[in-house]
C-alpha positions, 0 to 999 in steps of 0.5 A: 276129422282132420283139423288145421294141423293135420290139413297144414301137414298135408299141405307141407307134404305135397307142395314140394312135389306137386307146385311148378309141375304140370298136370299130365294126366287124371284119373277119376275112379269115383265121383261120389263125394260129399259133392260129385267131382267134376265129370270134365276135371280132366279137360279142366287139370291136364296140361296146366301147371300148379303154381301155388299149394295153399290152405285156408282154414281146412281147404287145401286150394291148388292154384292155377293161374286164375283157377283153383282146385279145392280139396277138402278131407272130409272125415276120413279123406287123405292126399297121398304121395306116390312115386310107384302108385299100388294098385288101386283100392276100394275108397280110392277116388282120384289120381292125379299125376304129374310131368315128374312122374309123381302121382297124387292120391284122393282116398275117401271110405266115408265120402265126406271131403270134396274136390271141387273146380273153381274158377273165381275162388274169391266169392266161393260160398266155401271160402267167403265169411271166413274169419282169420287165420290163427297163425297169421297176424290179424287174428290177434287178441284185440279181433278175438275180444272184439267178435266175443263181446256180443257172444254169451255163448261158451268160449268153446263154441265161439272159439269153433266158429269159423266167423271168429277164426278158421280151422280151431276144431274141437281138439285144439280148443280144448288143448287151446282153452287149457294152456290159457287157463280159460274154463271151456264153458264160461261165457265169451263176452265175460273174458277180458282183454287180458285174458283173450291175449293169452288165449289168442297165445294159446291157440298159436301155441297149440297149432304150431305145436300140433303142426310140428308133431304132424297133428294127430292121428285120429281114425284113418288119419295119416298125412302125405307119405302115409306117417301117423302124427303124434300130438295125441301123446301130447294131450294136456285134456282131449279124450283124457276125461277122469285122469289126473292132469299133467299140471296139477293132478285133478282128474279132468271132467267132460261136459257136452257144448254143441254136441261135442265133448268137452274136457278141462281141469277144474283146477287149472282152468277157471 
């Protein structure tokens, strides 16, 4: 599933080409997402403006004045940017063009990711209850003690919970837990303030990093020009269960939290 990283990657990619332009025309070729796509999406987009391409969390938000059209990737979804359009294929479920001639692609095989209208995005269940943004200044290391003091659960599980921060999905807590030296299974509300700073460190680190590596790829992943990411090679523990760590030479170990895979050194981390 596409995580934080690979979301911003997109975000960065389309921007540029879609905001201060206007919508010329829309195509819906299948509305058979994890919600159906508005019927009337095009009476509603074609001759507004988009003024604004934002994230938040995994959501990309297109703002148009008071309205907001809000795309989200799903499992295996992709926003693609075409100046020559090919021919349309199977999974391909929107098109969305613009006054400069550029043509903005929602492709979906699995059909988990949604493109929804909202007028009053501000109290969309989607958008309310969400935590802060890890790379922006109110998540810092005094909210991440604060909202883990009552959590006996493991650092992992509460570090993927978008209550306490948005969009760390299971791979950047992995790679987030291991930069700060944190064992992924160790209770929340046992981690000390000076050990939350770091991890609060780890986590930015480990974003900005991805986001400058295009994320990674992962299944039919690729971002707006159609480019994989390359983070992966850059794993420190995520899918590297029984090789030796790049730090120490421990072999890493995978355990199950929540149902997800969970890997770390034993050595490193603690």
């Amino acid at each position: 599933m596409p995580e934080l990283p690979e979301v911003e990657t997109t975000r960065r990619g389309i921007a540029p080409y879609v905001e201060g332009q206007n919508v010329t025309a829309v195509r819906l070729y299948d509305r058979r997402l994890r919600w159906p796509v508005p019927e009337d999406l095009a009476q509603r987009l074609v001759g507004r403006v988009v003024e604004k391409v934002e994230r938040r969390s995994k959501y990309l938000l297109f703002r148009l004045g008071m309205d907001t059209l809000l795309i989200h990737l799903g499992m295996t979804g992709s926003l693609r940017v075409h100046k020559d359009a090919p021919p349309k294929r199977t999974h391909d479920h929107v098109d969305l063009e613009f006054g400069n001639g550029v043509i903005l692609r929602y492709h979906d095989p699995r059909r988990f990711g949604a493109v929804l209208w909202l007028p009053d995005a501000a109290h969309h269940p989607l958008l309310t209850g969400l935590g802060p943004e890890p790379l922006r200044p109110e998540f810092d290391a005094d909210h991440l003690f604060r909202a883990t003091r009552k959590r006996r659960a493991a650092i992992k599980l509460a570090l993927m919970d978008n209550a306490v921060v948005v969009g760390v999905g299971n791979i950047y807590a992995n790679e987030s837990l291991f930069r700060a030296g944190i064992r992924p299974t160790r209770a929340a509300n046992r981690i000390s303030r000076i050990r939350m700073r770091r991890l609060r460190e780890a986590v930015r680190e480990t974003l900005a990093d991805a986001i400058a590596k295009g994320g990674s790829t992962l299944r039919d992943y690729v971002d707006s020009d159609g480019a994989a990411g390359y983070f992966q090679f850059h794993y420190f523990v995520y899918g590297r269960e029984g090789r030796p760590c790049r730090i120490c030479g421990t072999a890493i170990r995978s355990v199950r939290l929540g149902g997800r895979a969970t890997t770390f050194c034993p050595t490193c981390q603690r």
